[in-house]
Structure formats: structure tokens, C-alpha cells
GUDRENTI-606857 format. One record per residue (C-alpha): residue in one letter; x, y, z. Coordinates in steps of 0.1 Angstrom, whole numbers, padded with zeros to 4 digits, always signed. Layout:
N
aXYZ
...
***
This chain:
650
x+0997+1004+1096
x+1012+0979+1121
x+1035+0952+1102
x+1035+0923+1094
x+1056+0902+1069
x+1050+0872+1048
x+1057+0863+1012
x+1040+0844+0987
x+1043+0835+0950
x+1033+0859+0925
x+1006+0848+0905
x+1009+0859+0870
x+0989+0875+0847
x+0987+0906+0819
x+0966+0930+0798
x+0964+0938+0764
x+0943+0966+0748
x+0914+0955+0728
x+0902+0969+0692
x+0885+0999+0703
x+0910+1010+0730
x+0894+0997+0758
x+0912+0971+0785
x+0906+0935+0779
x+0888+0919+0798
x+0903+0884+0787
x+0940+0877+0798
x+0967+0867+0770
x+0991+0843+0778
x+1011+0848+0814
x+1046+0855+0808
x+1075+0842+0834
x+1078+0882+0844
x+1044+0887+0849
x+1022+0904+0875
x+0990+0894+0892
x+0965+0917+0887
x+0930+0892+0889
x+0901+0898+0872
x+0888+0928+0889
x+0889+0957+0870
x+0867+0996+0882
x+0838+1008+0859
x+0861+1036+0852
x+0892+1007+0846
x+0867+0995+0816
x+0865+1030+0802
x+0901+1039+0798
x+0915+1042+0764
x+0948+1056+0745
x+0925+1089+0737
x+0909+1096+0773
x+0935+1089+0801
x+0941+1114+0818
x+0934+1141+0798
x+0928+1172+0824
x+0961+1197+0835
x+0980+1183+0852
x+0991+1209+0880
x+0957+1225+0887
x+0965+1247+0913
x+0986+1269+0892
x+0979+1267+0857
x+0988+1281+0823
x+0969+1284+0795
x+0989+1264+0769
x+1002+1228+0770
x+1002+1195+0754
x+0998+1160+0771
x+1018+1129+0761
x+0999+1111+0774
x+0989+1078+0758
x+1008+1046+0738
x+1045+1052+0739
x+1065+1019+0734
x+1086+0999+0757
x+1108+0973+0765
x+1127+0961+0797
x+1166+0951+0795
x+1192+0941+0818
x+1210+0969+0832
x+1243+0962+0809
x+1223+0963+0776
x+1223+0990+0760
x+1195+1018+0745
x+1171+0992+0725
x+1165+0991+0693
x+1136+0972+0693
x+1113+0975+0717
x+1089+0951+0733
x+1056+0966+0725
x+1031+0990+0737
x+1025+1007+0771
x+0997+1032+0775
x+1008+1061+0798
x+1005+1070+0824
x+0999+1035+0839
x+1029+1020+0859
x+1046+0989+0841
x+1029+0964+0866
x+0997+0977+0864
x+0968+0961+0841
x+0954+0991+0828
x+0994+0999+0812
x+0984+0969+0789
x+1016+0954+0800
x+1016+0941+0840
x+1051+0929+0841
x+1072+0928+0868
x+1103+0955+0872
x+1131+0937+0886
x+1163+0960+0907
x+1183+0944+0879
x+1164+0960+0848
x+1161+0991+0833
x+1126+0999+0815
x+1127+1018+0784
x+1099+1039+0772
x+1106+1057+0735
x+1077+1082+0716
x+1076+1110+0689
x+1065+1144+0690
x+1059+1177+0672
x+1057+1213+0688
x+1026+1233+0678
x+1041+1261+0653
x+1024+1286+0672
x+1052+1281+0707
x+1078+1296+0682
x+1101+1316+0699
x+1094+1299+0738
x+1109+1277+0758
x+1095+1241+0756
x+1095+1224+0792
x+1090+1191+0793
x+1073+1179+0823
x+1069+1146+0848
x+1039+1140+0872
x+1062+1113+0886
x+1086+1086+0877
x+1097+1059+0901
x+1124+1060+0906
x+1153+1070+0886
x+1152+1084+0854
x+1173+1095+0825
x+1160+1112+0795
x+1170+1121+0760
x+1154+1140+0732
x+1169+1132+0695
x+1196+1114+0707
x+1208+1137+0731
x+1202+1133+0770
x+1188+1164+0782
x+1186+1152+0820
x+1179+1133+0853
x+1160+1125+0880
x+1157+1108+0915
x+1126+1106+0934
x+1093+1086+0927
x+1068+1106+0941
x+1079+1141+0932
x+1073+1158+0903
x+1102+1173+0878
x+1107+1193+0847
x+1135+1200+0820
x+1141+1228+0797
x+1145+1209+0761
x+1144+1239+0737
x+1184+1237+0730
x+1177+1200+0715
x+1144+1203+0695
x+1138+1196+0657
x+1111+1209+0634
x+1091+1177+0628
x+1089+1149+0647
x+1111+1145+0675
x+1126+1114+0696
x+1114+1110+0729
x+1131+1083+0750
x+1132+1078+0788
x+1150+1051+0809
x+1138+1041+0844
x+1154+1018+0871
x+1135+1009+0900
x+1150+0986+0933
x+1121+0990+0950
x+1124+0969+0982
x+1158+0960+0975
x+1170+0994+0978
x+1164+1018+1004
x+1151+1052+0988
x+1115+1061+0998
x+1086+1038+0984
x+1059+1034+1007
x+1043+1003+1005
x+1056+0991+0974
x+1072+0955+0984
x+1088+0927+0954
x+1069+0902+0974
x+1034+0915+0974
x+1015+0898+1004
x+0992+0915+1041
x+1002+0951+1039
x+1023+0954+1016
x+1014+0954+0976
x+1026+0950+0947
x+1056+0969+0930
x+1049+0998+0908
x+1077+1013+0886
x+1085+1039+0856
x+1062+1062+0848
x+1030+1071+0866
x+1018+1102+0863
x+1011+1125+0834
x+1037+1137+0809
x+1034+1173+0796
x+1050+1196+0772
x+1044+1234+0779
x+1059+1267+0767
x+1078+1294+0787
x+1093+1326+0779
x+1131+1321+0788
x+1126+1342+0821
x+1092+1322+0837
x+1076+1321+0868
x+1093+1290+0884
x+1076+1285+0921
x+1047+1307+0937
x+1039+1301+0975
x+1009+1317+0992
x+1007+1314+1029
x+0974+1329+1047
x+0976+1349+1077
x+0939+1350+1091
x+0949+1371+1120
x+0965+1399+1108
x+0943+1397+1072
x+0968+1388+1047
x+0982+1365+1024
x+1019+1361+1024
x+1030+1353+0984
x+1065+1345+0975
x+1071+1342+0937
x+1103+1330+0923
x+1111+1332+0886
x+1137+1300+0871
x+1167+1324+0868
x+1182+1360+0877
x+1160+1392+0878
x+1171+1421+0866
x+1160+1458+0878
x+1131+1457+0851
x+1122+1424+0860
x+1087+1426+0883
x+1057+1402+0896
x+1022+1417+0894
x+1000+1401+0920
x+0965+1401+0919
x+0941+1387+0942
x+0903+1383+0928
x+0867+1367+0940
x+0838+1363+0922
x+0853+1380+0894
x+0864+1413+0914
x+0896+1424+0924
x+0902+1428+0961
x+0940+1434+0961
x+0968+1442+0935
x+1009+1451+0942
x+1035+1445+0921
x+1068+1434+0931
x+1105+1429+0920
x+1111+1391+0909
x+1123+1370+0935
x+1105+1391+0962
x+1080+1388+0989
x+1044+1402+0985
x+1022+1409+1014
x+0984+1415+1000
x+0952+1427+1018
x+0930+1403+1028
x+0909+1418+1054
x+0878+1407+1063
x+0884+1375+1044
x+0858+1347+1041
x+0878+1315+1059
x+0881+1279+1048
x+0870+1248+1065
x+0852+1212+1056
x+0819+1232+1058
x+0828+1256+1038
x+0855+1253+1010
x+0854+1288+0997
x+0884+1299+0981
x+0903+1331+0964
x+0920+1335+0929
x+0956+1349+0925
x+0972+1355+0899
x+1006+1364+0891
x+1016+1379+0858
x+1060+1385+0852
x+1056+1420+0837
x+1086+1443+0826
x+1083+1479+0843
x+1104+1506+0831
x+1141+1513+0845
x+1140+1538+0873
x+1176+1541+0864
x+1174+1555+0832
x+1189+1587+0824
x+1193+1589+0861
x+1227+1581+0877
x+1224+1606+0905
x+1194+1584+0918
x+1201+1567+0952
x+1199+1530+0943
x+1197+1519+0978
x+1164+1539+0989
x+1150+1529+0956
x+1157+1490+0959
x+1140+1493+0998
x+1112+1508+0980
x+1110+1487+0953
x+1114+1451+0971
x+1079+1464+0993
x+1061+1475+0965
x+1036+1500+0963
x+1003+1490+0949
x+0999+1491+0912
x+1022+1520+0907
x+1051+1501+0921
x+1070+1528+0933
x+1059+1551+0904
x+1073+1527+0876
x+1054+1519+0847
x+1038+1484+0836
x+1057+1478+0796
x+1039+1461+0772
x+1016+1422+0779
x+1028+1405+0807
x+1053+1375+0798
x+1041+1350+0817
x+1008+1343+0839
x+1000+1315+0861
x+0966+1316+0874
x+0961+1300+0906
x+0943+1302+0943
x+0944+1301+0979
x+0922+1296+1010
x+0921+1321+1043
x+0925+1288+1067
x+0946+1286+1100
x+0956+1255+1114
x+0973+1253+1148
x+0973+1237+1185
x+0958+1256+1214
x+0935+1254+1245
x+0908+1229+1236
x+0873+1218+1246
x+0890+1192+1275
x+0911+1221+1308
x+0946+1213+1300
x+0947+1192+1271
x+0960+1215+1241
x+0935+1205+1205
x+0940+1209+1170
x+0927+1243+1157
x+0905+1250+1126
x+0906+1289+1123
x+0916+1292+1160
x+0890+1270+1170
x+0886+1233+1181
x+0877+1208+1155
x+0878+1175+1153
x+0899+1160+1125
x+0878+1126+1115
x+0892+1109+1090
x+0902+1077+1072
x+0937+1062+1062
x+0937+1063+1026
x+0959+1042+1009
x+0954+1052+0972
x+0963+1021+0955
x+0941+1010+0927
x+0932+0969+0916
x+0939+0983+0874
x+0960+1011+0876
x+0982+1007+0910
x+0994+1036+0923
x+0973+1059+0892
x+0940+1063+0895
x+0917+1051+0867
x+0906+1085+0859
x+0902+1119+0876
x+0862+1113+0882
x+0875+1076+0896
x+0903+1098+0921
x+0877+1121+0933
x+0849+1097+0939
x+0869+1090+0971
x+0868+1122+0988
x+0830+1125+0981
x+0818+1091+0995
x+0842+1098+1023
x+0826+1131+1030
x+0788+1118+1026
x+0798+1092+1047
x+0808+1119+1076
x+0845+1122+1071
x+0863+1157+1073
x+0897+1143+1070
x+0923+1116+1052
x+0954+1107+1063
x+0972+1099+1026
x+0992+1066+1038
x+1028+1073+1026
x+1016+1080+0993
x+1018+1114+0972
x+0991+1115+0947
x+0985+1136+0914
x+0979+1169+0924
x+0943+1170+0909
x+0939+1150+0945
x+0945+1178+0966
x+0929+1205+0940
x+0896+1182+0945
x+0901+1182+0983
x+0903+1220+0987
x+0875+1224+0962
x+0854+1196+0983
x+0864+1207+1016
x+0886+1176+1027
x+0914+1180+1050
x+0943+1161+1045
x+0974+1149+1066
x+1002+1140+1041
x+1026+1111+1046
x+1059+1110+1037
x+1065+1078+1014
x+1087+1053+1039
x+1119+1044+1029
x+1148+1021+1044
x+1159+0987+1036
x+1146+0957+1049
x+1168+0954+1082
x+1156+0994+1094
x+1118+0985+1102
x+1124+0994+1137
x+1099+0975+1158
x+1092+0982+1199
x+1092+1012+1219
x+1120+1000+1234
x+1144+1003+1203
x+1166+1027+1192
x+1157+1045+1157
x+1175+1034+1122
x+1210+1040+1117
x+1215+1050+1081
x+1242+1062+1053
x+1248+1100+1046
x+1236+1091+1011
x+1202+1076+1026
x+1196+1100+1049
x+1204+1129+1017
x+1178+1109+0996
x+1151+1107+1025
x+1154+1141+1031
x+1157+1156+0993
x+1130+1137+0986
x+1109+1151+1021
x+1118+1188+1005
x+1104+1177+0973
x+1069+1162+0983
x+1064+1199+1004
x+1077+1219+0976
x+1052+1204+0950
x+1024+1202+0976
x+1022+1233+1002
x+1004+1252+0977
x+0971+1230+0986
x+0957+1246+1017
x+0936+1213+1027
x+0968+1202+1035
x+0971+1207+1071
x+0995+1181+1088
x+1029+1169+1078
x+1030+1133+1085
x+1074+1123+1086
x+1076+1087+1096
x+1052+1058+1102
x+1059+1030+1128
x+1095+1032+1122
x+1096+1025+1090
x+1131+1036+1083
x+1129+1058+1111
x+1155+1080+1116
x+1164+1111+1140
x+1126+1123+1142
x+1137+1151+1157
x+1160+1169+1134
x+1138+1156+1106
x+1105+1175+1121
x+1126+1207+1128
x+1134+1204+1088
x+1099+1205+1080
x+1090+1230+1104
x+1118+1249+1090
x+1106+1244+1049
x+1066+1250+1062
x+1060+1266+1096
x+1027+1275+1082
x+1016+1234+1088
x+1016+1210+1122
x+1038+1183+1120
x+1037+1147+1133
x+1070+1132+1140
x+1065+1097+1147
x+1026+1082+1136
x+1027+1054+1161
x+1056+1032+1180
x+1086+1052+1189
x+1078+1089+1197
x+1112+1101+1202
x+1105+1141+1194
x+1080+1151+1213
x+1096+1183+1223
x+1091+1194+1180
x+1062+1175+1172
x+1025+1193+1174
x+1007+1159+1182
x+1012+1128+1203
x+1001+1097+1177
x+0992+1064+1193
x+0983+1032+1169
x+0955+1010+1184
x+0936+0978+1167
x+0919+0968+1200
x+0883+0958+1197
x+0879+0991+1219
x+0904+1019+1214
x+0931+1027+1234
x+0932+1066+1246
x+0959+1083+1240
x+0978+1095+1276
x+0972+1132+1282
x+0995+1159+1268
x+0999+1190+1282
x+1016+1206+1252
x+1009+1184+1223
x+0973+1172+1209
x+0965+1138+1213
x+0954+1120+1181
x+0948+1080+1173
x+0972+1082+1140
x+0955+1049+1132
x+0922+1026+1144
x+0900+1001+1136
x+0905+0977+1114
x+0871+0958+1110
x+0870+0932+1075
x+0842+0925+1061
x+0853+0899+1029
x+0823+0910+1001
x+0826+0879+0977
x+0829+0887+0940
x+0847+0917+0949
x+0879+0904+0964
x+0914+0910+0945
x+0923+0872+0957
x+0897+0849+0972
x+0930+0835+0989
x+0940+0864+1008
x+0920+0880+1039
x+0936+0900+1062
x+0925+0921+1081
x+0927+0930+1122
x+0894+0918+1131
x+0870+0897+1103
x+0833+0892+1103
x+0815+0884+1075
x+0781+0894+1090
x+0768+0928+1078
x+0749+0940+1116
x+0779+0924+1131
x+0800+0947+1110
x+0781+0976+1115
x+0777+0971+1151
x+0819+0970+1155
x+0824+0998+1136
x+0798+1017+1155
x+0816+1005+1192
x+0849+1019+1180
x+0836+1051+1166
x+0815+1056+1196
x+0845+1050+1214
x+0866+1077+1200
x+0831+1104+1204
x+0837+1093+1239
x+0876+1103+1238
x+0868+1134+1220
x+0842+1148+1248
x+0864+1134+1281
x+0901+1133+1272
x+0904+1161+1243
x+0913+1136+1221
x+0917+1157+1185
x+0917+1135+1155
x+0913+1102+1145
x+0924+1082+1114
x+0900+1049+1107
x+0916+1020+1086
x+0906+1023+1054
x+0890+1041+1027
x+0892+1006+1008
x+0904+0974+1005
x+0938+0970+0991
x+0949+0939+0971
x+0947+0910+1000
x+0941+0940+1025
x+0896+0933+1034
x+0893+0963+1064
x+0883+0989+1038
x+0852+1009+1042
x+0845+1004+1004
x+0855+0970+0984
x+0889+0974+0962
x+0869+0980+0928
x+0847+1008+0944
x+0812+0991+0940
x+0803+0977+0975
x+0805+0998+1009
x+0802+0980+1040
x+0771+0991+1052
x+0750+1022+1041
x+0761+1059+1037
x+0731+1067+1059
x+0746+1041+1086
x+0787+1058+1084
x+0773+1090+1084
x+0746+1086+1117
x+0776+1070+1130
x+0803+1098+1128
x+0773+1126+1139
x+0785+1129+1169
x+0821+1140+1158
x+0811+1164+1137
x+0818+1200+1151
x+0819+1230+1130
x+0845+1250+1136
x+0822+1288+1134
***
């Protein structure tokens, strides 16, 4: 979204947890370090307890069948930065809400200077004997050290990406110490945030920190399935599957690969570990919006017999060519020994997304399946008014991507936010495409602003942070085929060679477009797939033609609509354009959108991103109120509206 800065004065304010779990609805006494978060609160804010928060597995896409959640009250306190580990802590904080959110029962403010402590028991279920326990973080922003009886087993950097550490070598029977440390500099430092700002005020909101996804514990056999990738190739009727295990194979050491639909297997190979798998897919049912229809695969780390046993006369080089292709079940006639070891039980979708020859001579489009199809879509910013950054709930996360869909939307542009990955399980089940944002980083003198400027200058050490982080977010993610478009900066936030940082991408997923530069400074379009223009006017700007890149509106529209009794701060209004008329509302919305149909049919314009899904803190342009209970005008009305955008790619 465009900038713009101001500050204001936090007004503070806190949650506790009432009697039967539930948040409070009455405020305690404001401490000097607290947060604003007013008095709205979602219907599924009211509903979250200790027991119930976020109780689903948490990496749905590939899952195993045994875990345990830690989710729920762990305790905490917040230090200075020289103190050391605390003894006593400062109460309770229910995980996984972020420190400064209402629904952690906490809301205080994280300063660069602190450290946040968050300390919990825990017993192992008797039945993991003999496996690897990994303990496991949805996300942690932004720096985190954590030890286990004392001992620290590990680290991490990155607040949006998730990490795991192997803890078996410091276990105890009984109860065992759990302790984790976070710091968080969040707009004083220059590691990737997004929109998270100190000074909450316009576009930019308030600070979260610490932990924010879901904490798991799950067993592993010391040799595991660490990564598995599945890339579809619709033209040539295969799926591409990569499966790497956490250490070094040996001969015996093989991935059994089975792809299944409706409870029938289509295709089976097995392969050595740490191999590529090509599987039959022929005649494959494809994925779009329309039709969300996807496959099972599951992979199973199995131990086949030696083929060198008893045989040293056996040429080990023919064998090993044989063996890395694989041969269907029989695997290059060895032998499947005993259960499998481990199994991860996931799925993919037969989807293709490309640029070619579009509807409009000479201006290349965004392909579906090898076929034009216009991307419409919403910038989503994902923030919450009670939990921040973390949903309420799963049912409260989804309930997005279904009013955006019945309200005629095929498409969200996540704002330089990475969400839990149930998100992006619910939009490839629900049939919503996404473009994913890199979280914007940089400190506060590399918002580059005007064409006419040169892109950030930044430190070896920023630009390693940007970029490990970058490999991260598509490492975790590129196993969600609604993912379509790799989004690397946004109005120069941070901005830094586009260029070399698209070829990265391109390099870690050429199976994905990739947008350099959403709005301001294109300064790659010789790598990027699209040419992204910003425009708030009251009518759209079009995009200048192309001839080798799509041409997309990154980000449009704008229209507030202030819904009293639903605002985060009666205060604070902003927005692009403001009415407080409903048919006035409806009828601006409608000229824009008509606007882009217009685009679509004349100039072969591909895609466009409206702003937003909601309002956000002092933010009003949202197409739903912050808390989720008022939309701006009628389903019936968005939906008539987007009609003539919808295009099914057949």
C-alpha cells in the first residue's frame, strides 16, 4: 500500500482471562507498557480459551499421525536485555497469541531493549519410546533461543518462518523444563517485519512479538522424512516429487511414493532417499478456483534389502543409475523390509500457472492451465483486532477466503504477511489463489519513495537476513499449489537489487511467476513475469502495455466506508477515499471495478488486487469491518459486481 507516516500515542490497555477461560471483556488496570487493543473483540475472540486454541495440526499439508500441541498457558515475563534467565515470572500468557495481542491475556508492549521470556513443563507420552522428539515452531518473531532442562538446545532467526529442533539428547522421564527467550527490534531494526511499526498509526499497526504460531512436539525415527516437494507437470502428465530425509542415506535407505484419489492408487515407485521421483499422472483432473480437486501422495521411508549383499562382483555403477530412477514397486528388483519407518501423508494439485498469448493481440496474460484467467483478488492484510497477526481460530482464518469467494473473488494478494499454513491448506481445498508477499524489511531511512530513486543500499548482513528469510517463506510454503505468484518487494520498502533477488526465486521455484517490484520502482523487468502499477485514483489507471510481461494493478481502490460501533478507534479514519453513505459506497466501488472489466476486455489487463479484505486497526477501506460482522454492502451486490471478471479457465 502507498505510505504514509505519522505517529501518535499509544493508548493503553490489557486482557486478562476470566473464570471459565474465556477473554474478559472488562479491562484491568493499564500498565505504563501497555498496548491498545479497544474494546472490540471477534465472536470467535469471545470463544477462545486455554483448552480450544488452536487445536488442529499444525502443518496440514503433510501430516503425521502422532503429535502433541503446547499450545495453551505457559508463563512469562519481560526483562531488560542484561538480566538474566528469570526466576520469577510475570504471569500468564496463553499461546499462541503474540505478547501485544488481547487475546494472549497480556497486551504489553515488546520494546528492542527487552527480551520476553516464556517457561512451561511437559511429559512425553510413554508410547514415543525409542523416537526422536522434535520440537516444533509455527513462528517466533523474531529471535529466539531455547532450552529444555536447563540446557539450550538451539536458535532461531526469522519471524515468519517456521523451525524445528531435535531435543531427544536432553529429555527427562517426567516433567520437563521448557523455556524460550525472544527479542524483537521490530521497526528499530531492519530484518523483515511487514507492517509491524512501534508507533502504530495509517498503515502501519501495532507491534507483534514472541511467539505466534502453534508449538508442537512430534516423534521421528532418527532417519525421517525432512522436506517433500511435489511440482506438477500438466503437459507432459506428471508430478515431479523430491523427498529429502534430515541426514545421510545409505544403499538400503529408499522412499516409496504413492499417489492415490478417491481411495485408489493411480501411481507407485520407489526411490533411493534423497532422490527424484517422476510419477504418472496422465490424464489428470486439473486445478482451478472452479474446481479445487486435488490428489493424495504419500511417501513412506522404507528399508529395501542390500543389492550388494553376498555380491561384490556386482557393478555398483549400473546399479546406482538404476536405482536413483526407480522402477515401479519392485525398485530395481529389491525387496520392501519390514513397516515403513516413517510416513507423511500429504497432496498436490495438477495446476499450471504461466504467461502467454492472451485474450488482447500482443499483450502476453496470466495462464490458468494454459489458459487466460483473470486473477481478481483482494489485498489481504491478515491482521486481527484480538489476536494480531494470529487468527482467533481456524474457522475465524478461513471465514475469509469463503466471504471473499461468495463475494466473487478468485484471488488474495497476502500483504507482506506469511500466515499459518492451515491458510493455504484452506485455500487449495476452497479453490483460492494466492500471491504471496515477502514480509518487508529495512530500516527506517530505506523506504525508497519516487520512480526517480535509486533502490536501498544495504549491509551484507541485511541483505543475508532478507534473503535467508526469502528461502525460508518458499521452503515452508511451495508445497501449497494455490500459491501461484511470488510477490519480492512492495513499493520499495527496503528495496533492494530486484533483479538479482527475482532470479533467486526463480532459481529456488521456477515452477511459480514472480513479481519483482508491486508498485513504484520497476527496475527488473527483464526477470519479472508481470508489470505491477499501484493506482488509488477515483478511476484506475491502466497499466502501459507489455509486450513480454502481463500487466496487473498490484493494488486499487481504496473506498472507506467508517461502520460506527465497529471501528478499532473512533479517532482514526483513514482511508484513500471516505464516504459514509452506503449507495454512495456501493456506487464507487462499482465505477472502479467496472473500470478494471473494462481493462480486462481492451488492454489485456490480467489481475487485479482491491484494497482490502478488512479494515485494519485505524485502516476503514476494508470490504468487511475489522471484527468481521459488517460488510460494506451485500454479498449479492460484490458478487453482481465482479460477474463480469469471472472467466473460467476450461
Amino acid at each position: 500500500m502507498m505510505r504514509f507516516r505519522h505517529r501518535g500515542a499509544i493508548v493503553a490497555a490489557a486482557c486478562l482471562w476470566n473464570a471459565a477461560g474465556a477473554v474478559a471483556q472488562t479491562l484491568p488496570p493499564q500498565r505504563p507498557d501497555s498496548v491498545y487493543t479497544g474494546a472490540m473483540v471477534t465472536r470467535w475472540g469471545k470463544g477462545v480459551t486455554p483448552e480450544n486454541a488452536w487445536r488442529s495440526y499444525p502443518r496440514p499439508q503433510w501430516t503425521r499421525s502422532r503429535w502433541q500441541t503446547l499450545n495453551g498457558t505457559w508463563d512469562y515475563a519481560i526483562t531488560k536485555a542484561a538480566a538474566p534467565m528469570p526466576v520469577a515470572m510475570d504471569g500468564k500468557i496463553l499461546v499462541p497469541f503474540a505478547v501485544e495481542s488481547r487475546l494472549s491475556g497480556v497486551a504489553r508492549k515488546l520494546r528492542p531493549e527487552d527480551r520476553l521470556w516464556y517457561r512451561r513443563t511437559f511429559t512425553i507420552p510413554t508410547d514415543w519410546a525409542g523416537q526422536h522428539v522434535m520440537l516444533n515452531f509455527g513462528a517466533v518473531d523474531h529471535a529466539a533461543h531455547v532450552w529444555v532442562n536447563g540446557a539450550l538446545v538451539g536458535s532461531h532467526e526469522g519471524g515468519s518462518d517456521p523451525f524445528g529442533l531435535d531435543i531427544t539428547a536432553f529429555l527427562k522421564p517426567g516433567d520437563n523444563a521448557l523455556v524460550v527467550q525472544v527479542s524483537d527490534p521490530t521497526s528499530a531494526g531492519s530484518q523483515p517485519r511487514g507492517k509491524q511499526t512501534l508507533d502504530p498509526d495509517g498503515i502501519w499497526y501495532t507491534a507483534v512479538s514472541g511467539i505466534w504460531q502453534t508449538v508442537w512436539l512430534e516423534p521421528v525415527p532418527a532417519l525421517h522424512i525432512a522436506d517433500v516437494r511435489a511440482i506438477a507437470d500438466i503437459d507432459r502428465g506428471k508430478v515431479e516429487v523430491d523427498v529429502a530425509v534430515n541426514g545421510s542415506a545409505h544403499d538400503t535407505d529408499a522412499v516409496r511414493l504413492s499417489v492415490r484419489s478417491g481411495g485408489r492408487t493411480i501411481a507407485t515407485t520407489i526411490v533411493r532417499a534423497n532422490r527424484h521421483a517422476s510419477l504418472d499422472v496422465s490424464g489428470a483432473h486439473l486445478w482451478s478456483p472452479e474446481d479445487p480437486f486435488l490428489y493424495d501422495l504419500v511417501a513412506e521411508l522404507v528399508t529395501v534389502d542390500d543389492p550388494y549383499r553376498g555380491r561384490p562382483d556386482r557393478d555398483r555403477t549400473a546399479y546406482d543409475a538404476r536405482f536413483t530412477q526407480g522402477e515401479g514397486a519392485t525398485y530395481a528388483a529389491a525387496t520392501v523390509a519390514g513397516a515403513p519407518r516413517d510416513r507423511i501423508d500429504g497432496y498436490f494439485a495438477m495446476r499450471k500457472i504461466s504467461v502467454g498469448p492472451g485474450r488482447v493481440t500482443g499483450q502476453p496474460a496470466l495462464l490458468l492451465n494454459n489458459r487466460p484467467y483473470f486473477q481478481n483478488g483482494t489485498l489481504d492484510q491478515g491482521w486481527w483486532p484480538d489476536g494480531l497477526l494470529t487468527p482467533p481460530s481456524e474457522s475465524a482464518m478461513r471465514s475469509d477466503l469463503e466471504f471473499l469467494k461468495k463475494a466473487g473473488f478468485n484471488m488474495v494478494r497476502k500483504h507482506i504477511k506469511v500466515e499459518p499454513a492451515r491458510y493455504y491448506y484452506d485455500a487449495d481445498h476452497l479453490g483460492m489463489l494466492i500471491w504471496q508477499d515477502m514480509p518487508a524489511g529495512g530500516g527506517e531511512d530505506q523506504f525508497v519513495t519516487g520512480t526517480s530513486q535509486s533502490q536501498a543500499v544495504l549491509s551484507s548482513d541485511v541483505m543475508a537476513a532478507q534473503q535467508n528469510e526469502l528461502a525460508h517463506m518458499i521452503g515452508a510454503l511451495r508445497g501449497f499449489p494455490s500459491i501461484v505468484l511470488w510477490v519480492v518487494n512492495n513499493e520499495g520498502w527496503g528495496q533492494y537489487d530486484s533483479a538479482t533477488l527475482a532470479r533467486y526465486v526463480k532459481g529456488i521455484d521456477p515452477s511459480r511467476l514472480v513479481d519483482a517490484d508491486s508498485g513504484w520502482l520497476d527496475v527488473a523487468p527483464d526477470v519479472s513475469d508481470v508489470a505491477d502499477i499501484h493506482t488509488y485514483e477515483d478511476v484506475p489507471h491502466t497499466p502501459p502495455h507489455d509486450s513480454k510481461r502481463a500487466i496487473v494493478l498490484g493494488e486499487y481502490g481504496g473506498v472507506g466506508r467508517p461502520i460506527d460501533g465497529h471501528l478499532w478507534r473512533a479517532d482514526k479514519r483513514w482511508s484513500y477515499q471516505v464516504t459514509s453513505d452506503a449507495q454512495d459506497y456501493l456506487a464507487r466501488y462499482k465505477r472502479k471495478v467496472d473500470e478494471v472489466a473494462r481493462q480486462a476486455r481492451e488492454n489485456g489487463l490480467s489481475a487485479s488486487v482491491y484494497t482490502q479484505t478488512t479494515d485494519v486497526e485505524g485502516e476503514i477501506n476494508g470490504l468487511l469491518t475489522y471484527d468481521r460482522e459488517v460488510a460494506k454492502a451485500s454479498l449479492a451486490d460484490f458478487s453482481r459486481i465482479a460477474a463480469p471478471l469471472r472467466v473460467p479457465a476450461k
